[in-house]
C-alpha positions in Angstrom: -11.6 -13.7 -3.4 -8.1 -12.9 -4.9 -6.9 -9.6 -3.8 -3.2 -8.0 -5.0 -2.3 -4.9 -2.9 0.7 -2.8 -4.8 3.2 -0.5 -2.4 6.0 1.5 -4.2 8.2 0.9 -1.2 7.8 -1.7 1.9 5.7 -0.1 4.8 3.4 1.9 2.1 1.0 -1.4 2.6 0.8 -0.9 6.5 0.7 2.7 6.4 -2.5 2.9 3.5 -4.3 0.0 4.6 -3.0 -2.2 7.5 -5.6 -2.3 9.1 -7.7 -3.5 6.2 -5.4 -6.2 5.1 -5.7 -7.9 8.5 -9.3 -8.0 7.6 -9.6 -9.2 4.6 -7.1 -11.9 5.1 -9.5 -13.6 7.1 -11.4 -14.5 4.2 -9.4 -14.0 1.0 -6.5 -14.5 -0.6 -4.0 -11.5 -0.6 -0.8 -10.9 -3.0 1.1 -8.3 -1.6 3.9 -6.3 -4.7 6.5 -4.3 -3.4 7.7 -2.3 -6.0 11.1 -0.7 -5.4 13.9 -2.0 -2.5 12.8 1.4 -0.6 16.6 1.6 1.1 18.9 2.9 -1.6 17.6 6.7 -1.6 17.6 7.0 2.2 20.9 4.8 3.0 24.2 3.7 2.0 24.6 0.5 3.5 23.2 -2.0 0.7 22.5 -4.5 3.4 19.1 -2.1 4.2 17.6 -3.6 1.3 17.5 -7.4 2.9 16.9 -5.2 6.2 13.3 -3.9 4.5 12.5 -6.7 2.8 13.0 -8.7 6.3 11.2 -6.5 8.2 8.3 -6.8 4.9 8.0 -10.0 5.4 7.4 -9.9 9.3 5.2 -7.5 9.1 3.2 -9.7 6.4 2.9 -12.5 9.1 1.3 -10.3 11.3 -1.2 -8.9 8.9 -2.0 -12.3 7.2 -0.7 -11.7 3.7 0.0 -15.1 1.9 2.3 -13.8 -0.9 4.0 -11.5 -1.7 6.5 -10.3 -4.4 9.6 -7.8 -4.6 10.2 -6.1 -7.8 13.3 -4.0 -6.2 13.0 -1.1 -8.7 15.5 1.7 -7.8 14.3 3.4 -4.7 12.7 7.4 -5.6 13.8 6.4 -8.8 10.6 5.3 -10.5 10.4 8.7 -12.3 13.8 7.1 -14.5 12.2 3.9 -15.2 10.1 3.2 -18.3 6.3 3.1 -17.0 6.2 0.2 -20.4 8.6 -2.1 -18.1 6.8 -1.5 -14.8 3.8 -2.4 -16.2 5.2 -5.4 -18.3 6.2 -6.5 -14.6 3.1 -6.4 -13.0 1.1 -7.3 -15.6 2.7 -10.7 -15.3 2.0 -10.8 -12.0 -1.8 -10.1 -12.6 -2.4 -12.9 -15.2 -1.0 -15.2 -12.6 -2.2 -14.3 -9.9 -6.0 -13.1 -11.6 -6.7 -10.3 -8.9 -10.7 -9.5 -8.5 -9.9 -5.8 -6.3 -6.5 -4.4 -6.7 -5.1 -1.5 -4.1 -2.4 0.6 -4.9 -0.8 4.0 -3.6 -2.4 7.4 -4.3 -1.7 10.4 -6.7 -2.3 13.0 -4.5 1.0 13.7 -2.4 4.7 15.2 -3.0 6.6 11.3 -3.6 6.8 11.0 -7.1 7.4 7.0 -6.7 3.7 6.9 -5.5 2.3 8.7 -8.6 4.2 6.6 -10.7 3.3 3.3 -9.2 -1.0 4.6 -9.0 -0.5 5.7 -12.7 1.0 2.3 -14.1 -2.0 0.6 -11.7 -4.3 2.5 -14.2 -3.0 1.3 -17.4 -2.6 -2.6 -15.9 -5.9 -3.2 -14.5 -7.4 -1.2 -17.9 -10.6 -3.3 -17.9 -11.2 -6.1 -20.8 -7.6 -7.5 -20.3 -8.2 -9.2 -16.9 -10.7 -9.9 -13.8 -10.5 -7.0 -11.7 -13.7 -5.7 -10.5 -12.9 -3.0 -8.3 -9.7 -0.8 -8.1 -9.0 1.8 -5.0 -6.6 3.7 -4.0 -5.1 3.9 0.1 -4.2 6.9 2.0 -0.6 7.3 2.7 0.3 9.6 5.7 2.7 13.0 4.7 2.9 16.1 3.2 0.4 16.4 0.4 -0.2 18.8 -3.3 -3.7 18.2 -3.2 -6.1 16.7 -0.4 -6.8 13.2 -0.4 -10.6 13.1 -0.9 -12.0 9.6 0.2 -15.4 8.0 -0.6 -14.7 5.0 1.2 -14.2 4.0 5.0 -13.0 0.8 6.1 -14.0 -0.1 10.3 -10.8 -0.7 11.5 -11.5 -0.8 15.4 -10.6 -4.1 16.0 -7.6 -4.4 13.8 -5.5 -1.3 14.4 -3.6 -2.6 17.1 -2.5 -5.0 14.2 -1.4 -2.4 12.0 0.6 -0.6 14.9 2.6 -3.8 15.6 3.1 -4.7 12.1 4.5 -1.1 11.1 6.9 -1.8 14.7 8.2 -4.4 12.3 10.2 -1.4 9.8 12.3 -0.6 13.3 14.3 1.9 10.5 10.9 3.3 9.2 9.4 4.8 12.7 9.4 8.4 13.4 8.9 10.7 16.3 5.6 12.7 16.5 5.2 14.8 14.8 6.2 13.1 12.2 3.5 11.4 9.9 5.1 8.0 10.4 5.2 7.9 13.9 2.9 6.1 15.7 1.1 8.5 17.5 -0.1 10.4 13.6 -1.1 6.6 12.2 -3.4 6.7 15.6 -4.3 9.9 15.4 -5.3 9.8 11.5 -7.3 6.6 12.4 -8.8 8.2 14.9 -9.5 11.4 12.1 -10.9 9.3 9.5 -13.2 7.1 12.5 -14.8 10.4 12.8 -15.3 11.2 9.2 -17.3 8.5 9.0 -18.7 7.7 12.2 -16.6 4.7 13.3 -14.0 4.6 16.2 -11.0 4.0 13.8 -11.0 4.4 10.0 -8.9 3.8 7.0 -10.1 6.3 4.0 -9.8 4.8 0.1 -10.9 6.1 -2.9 -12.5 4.4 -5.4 -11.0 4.3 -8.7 -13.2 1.9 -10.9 -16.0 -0.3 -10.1 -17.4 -3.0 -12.4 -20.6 -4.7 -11.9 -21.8 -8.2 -13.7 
């Protein structure tokens, strides 16, 4: 099975659903699109950009990704971009790459790149246009507008020692607890959403479309 997973910025795919790309791996074939550089807005040294996309690509290994692609869209910018030539871009990369489940950021935080990059998912995987099946929506760790409200729960118990040392990989990206994005909240949140659904460790998704033959 061909799965694409689309991040607005590099580490958004570790932090929504590392855990569940080291499962999946195993058995499919996974496209990973970055959509902006994710360095710009938060430094001034240009060389950050290779730095993430580095760091991207290590953490890929770890997770099993086999491809991935870097649009490098202005990072916190997305808001200034056309949504027409965002969604030209990826779907390009959809009618080559013919996805079956596509995962993308959620619409229910603060970061105006992630609303932009879940609302462009909408209109590319509109259905009739391509093969996708199934479309869902991770959970990214932060400050939130509205709740993120989940409906499905993916058993990561096994593979969340592999998101930990992948997300290790963004060395720039790691915070200190409190903060969301330090490692102790990605445990902690694993932990949360194990117990929501009766599992040890959990990643939450949403499910935005389903399509059965």
């Amino acid at each position: 099975m061909r799965i694409m997973i689309i991040a607005p910025h590099p580490d958004d795919e570790v932090l929504g659903m590392g855990g569940t790309i080291k499962k999946l791996s195993k058995k499919n074939d996974i496209l990973l699109t970055i959509i902006s550089e994710g360095a710009t807005a938060q430094y001034t040294d240009k060389k950050m950009i290779q730095i993430r996309k580095d760091s991207c690509k290590k953490s890929a290994k770890i997770l099993g990704i086999s491809d991935m692609k870097f649009l490098e869209f202005p990072d916190m910018k997305l808001e200034n971009i056309p949504q027409l030539e965002i969604n030209k871009k990826l779907e390009e990369i959809i009618s080559k790459f013919k996805p079956e489940i596509v995962y993308t950021s959620p619409n229910n935080d603060l970061n105006l790149d992630h609303k932009k990059v879940f609302e462009s998912t909408l209109v590319v995987t509109r259905p009739i246009s391509n093969n996708i099946k199934q479309v869902l929506a991770y959970e990214l760790p932060g400050h939130k507008k509205n709740p993120f409200n989940p409906n499905i729960f993916e058993d990561i118990s096994k593979e969340i020692k592999y998101k930990i040392q992948a997300f290790k990989k963004y060395k720039t990206e790691i915070m200190k607890f409190p903060h969301p994005r330090s490692i102790e909240a990605i445990e902690n949140l694993a932990i949360q959403r194990g117990i929501d659904s009766g599992l040890k460790r959990a990643e939450a998704f949403q499910l935005i479309r389903s399509i059965v033959d």
